[in-house]
C-alpha positions in Angstrom: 59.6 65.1 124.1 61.9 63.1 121.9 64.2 60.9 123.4 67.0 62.8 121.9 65.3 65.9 124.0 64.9 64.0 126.9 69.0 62.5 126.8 69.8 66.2 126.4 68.3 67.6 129.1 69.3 64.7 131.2 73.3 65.3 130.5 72.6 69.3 130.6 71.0 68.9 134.3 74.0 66.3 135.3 77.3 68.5 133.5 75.3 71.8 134.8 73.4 71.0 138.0 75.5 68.3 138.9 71.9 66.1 139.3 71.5 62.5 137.6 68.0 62.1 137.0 66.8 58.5 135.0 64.4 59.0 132.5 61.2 58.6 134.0 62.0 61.2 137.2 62.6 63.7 134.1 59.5 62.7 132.4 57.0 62.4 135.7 56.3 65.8 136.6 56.0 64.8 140.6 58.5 63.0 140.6 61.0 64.4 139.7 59.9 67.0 141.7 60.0 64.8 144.6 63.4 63.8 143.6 64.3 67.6 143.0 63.4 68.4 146.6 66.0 65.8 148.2 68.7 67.0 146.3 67.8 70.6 147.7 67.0 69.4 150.8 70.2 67.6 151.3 72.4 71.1 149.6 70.6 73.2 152.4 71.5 70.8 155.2 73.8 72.6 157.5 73.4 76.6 156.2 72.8 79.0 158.5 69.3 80.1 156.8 67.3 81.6 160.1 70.9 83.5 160.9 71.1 87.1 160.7 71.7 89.1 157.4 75.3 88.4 156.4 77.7 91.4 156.3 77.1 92.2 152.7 73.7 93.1 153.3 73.8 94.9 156.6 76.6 97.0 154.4 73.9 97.0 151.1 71.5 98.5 153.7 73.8 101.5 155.5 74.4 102.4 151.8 70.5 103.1 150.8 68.5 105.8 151.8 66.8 106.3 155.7 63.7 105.9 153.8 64.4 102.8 152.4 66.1 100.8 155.8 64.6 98.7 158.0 
């Protein structure tokens, strides 16, 4: 990568993602993986992801066939 590719990729992931990685996090494969995960990891801190299916699907699900339900 240039550093003209690696500037635009680092002001596409902060205007899009909202995530300001420095150069080297963008370049080191593991890390920014690393750095990736705690900004997911922090986003997912409160949601209710072992709760039941919400209302949308249980109404997605009375809409497809017996065969198909759970």
């Amino acid at each position: 990568m240039t550093r003209d590719d690696v500037e635009m990729a680092r002001a596409w992931l902060k205007r899009e993602q909202g995530i300001d990685l420095d150069n080297g996090s963008l370049l080191d494969p593991w890390e920014g993986s690393a750095r990736m995960g705690e900004v997911t990891r922090r986003a997912a801190e409160g949601l209710p992801l072992e709760a039941e299916p919400s209302a949308f699907t249980a109404a997605l699900e009375a809409l497809a066939p017996k065969g198909a339900r759970r």
